[in-house]
N, C-alpha and C positions, 0 to 999 in steps of 0.2 A: 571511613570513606569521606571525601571531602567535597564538604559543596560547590567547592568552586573547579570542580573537577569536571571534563566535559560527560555528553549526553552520546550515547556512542549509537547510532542509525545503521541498519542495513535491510537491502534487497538483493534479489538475485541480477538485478542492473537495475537502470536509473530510476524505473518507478518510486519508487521510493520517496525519491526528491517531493514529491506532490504531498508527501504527508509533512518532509522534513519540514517544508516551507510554511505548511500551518500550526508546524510547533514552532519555527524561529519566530509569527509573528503571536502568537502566544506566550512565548517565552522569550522575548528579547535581547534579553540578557545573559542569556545564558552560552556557551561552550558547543558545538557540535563537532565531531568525527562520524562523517558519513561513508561506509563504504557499499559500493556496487560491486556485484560479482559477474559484471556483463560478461568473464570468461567462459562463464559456467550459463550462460541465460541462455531459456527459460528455465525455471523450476518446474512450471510446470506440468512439464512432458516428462519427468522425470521418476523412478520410482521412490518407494520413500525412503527406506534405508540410501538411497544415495541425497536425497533431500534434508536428511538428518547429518551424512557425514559433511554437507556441503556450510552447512548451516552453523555449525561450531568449527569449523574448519576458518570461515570469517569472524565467528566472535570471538576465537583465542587472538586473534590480528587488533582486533576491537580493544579486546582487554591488554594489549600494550598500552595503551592511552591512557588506561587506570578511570577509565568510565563509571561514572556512579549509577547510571540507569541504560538500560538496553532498551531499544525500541525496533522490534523486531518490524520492520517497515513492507512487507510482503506477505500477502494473504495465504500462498502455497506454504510458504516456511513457519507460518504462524499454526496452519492449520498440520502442517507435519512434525513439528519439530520442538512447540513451546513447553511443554510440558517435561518435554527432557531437557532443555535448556534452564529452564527453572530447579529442577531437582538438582542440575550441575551446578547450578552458582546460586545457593539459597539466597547467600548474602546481599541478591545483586536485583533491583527491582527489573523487571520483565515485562515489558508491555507489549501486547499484540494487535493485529487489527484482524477484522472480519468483515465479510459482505454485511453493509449497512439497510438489512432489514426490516430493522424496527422501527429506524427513520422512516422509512418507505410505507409502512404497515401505518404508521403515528400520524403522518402527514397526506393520506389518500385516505378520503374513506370509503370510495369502492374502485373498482375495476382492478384488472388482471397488476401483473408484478412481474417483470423478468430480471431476472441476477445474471449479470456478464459476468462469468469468471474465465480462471482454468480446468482443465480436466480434472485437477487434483487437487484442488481445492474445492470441486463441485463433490468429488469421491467421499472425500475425508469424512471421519463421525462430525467432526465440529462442526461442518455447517449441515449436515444429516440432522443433529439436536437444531440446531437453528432452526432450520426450516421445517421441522413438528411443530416448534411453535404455532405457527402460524397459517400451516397448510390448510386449519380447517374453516377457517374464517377468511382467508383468500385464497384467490387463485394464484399460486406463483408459479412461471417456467424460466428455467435454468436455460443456458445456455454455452457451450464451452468455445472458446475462440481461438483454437490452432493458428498461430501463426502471426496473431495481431501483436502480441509483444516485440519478435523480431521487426517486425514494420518501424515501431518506436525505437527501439534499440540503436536502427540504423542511422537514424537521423534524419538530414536532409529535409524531404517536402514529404515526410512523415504526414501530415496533417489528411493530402489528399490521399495520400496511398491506401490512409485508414478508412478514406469518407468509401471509396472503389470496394475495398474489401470487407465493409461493413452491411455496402449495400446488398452484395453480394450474399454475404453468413445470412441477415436477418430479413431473407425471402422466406424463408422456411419459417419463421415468428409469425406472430400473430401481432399485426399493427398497430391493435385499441390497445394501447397500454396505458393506464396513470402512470405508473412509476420505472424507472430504469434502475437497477444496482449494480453499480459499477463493482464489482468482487477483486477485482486485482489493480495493485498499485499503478499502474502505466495506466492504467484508462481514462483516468482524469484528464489526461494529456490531451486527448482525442474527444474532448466534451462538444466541441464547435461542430466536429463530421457525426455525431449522434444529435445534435440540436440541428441539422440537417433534413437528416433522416424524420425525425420525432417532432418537430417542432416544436416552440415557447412554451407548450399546455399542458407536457407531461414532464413529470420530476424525473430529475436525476440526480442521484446521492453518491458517496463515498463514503466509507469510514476516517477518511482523512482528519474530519474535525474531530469528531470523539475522541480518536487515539491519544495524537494531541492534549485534549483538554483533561481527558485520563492522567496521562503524564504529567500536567500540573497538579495535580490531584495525589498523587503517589508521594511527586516530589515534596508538596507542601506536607504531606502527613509524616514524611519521614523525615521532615526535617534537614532537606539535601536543594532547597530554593538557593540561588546564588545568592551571594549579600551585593557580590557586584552593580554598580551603578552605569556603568558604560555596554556599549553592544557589545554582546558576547560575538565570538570568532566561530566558523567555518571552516574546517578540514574537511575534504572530498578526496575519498580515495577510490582506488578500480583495481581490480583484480588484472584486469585486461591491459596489455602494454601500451595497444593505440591512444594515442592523445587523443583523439575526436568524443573518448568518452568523457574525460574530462571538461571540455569543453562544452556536450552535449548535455552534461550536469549542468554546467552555471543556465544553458539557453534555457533549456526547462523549467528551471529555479526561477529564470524571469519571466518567461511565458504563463506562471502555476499561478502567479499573483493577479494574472487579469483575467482568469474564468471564475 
């Protein structure tokens, strides 16, 4: 496997991009192939045998690029799918993301915790063990958001679609919160219409940076860091024929840099 070989990203559509962008400024140098499966978005509404076929169905696409590391960039595919993905391609480093917990747990030291995800990433054993961790020493409530990812997805004035729809879901929450966890990749997108809602006093996290800095981590142990000296290159791909996802890739990618 060659180091100078790209870094191969996906999600089930452009979420993803929010993690991409804090591995490109992590890794500068390095190669990316990002694919979206906005055909197929969301994950997850979806069961899990189809989460799973959906999932290698994009990395065999992935592994035409001859990618040295996966970065499974989506919490529903991460928390469906990683484990068989790794058993398929020993060879091939794997990295996942998860609702950012611990951050949340490290950084509050009291009050309630809610985790915004999916339904099926809120289901799964993985964040099940997650969240034993830590149930007994805080309070944390889950919440799952039908329907917020196609708001993203779409594009457009996305921003306030989500502020309207968010006010909306989190009447049923409970307001005093320290902490927010963002569980699924697209929600970073939407950090301004939740800094709305919640105001400057209460955190809100991602797994975005860990994954990332996991991945420099894996890379340097394995000895798979580029030697390259110049900015590594960007490929964006979609499942989806419309152009507008491509395009709604790069707005995202510049948007992700200034929240």
């Amino acid at each position: 496997m060659a180091s100078t070989a790209p870094i191969g990203f996906f999600d089930s559509g452009v979420g993803g991009i929010s993690v991409l962008k804090k591995a490109m400024d992590i890794l500068p140098q390095e190669d990316f192939v990002y694919f979206g499966d906005s055909l197929n978005a969301p994950y997850g509404d979806k069961d899990l045998a189809t989460i799973k076929k959906l999932s290698f169905q994009v990395v065999e696409k992935l592994m035409e690029y001859s990618i040295k590391a996966l970065v499974v960039a989506c919490n529903t595919a991460t928390s469906a799918a990683i484990e068989d993905l790794r058993q398929s391609y020993p060879d091939l480093p794997v990295i996942g993301i998860e609702p950012a917990l611990k951050v949340a747990v490290d950084h509050t030291e009291t009050g309630n915790i809610l985790v915004l995800a999916t339904k099926r990433t809120l289901e799964e054993k993985k964040f099940k063990n997650l969240l034993d961790r830590y149930k007994e020493s805080r309070s944390v409530e889950t919440l799952p958001l039908p329907g917020l990812v196609e708001i993203i997805e779409e594009g457009g004035d996305y921003q306030e679609k989500s502020y309207l729809f968010l006010e909306e879901a989190l009447k049923s929450v409970e307001k005093e919160m320290s902490a927010v966890v963002l569980g699924c990749t697209h929600y970073p997108f939407i950090k301004p219409s939740l800094r709305r809602i919640y105001g400057k006093d209460v955190l809100i996290v991602d797994g975005s940076e860990g994954t990332a800095r996991h991945l420099k981590e894996v890379l340097l142990e394995r000895d798979l860091l580029t030697d390259k000296e110049e900015k590594g290159t960007l490929l964006v791909l979609n499942s989806s024929p419309e152009e507008k996802f491509q395009e709604l890739s790069f707005r995202l990618l510049e948007e992700s840099s200034d929240q």
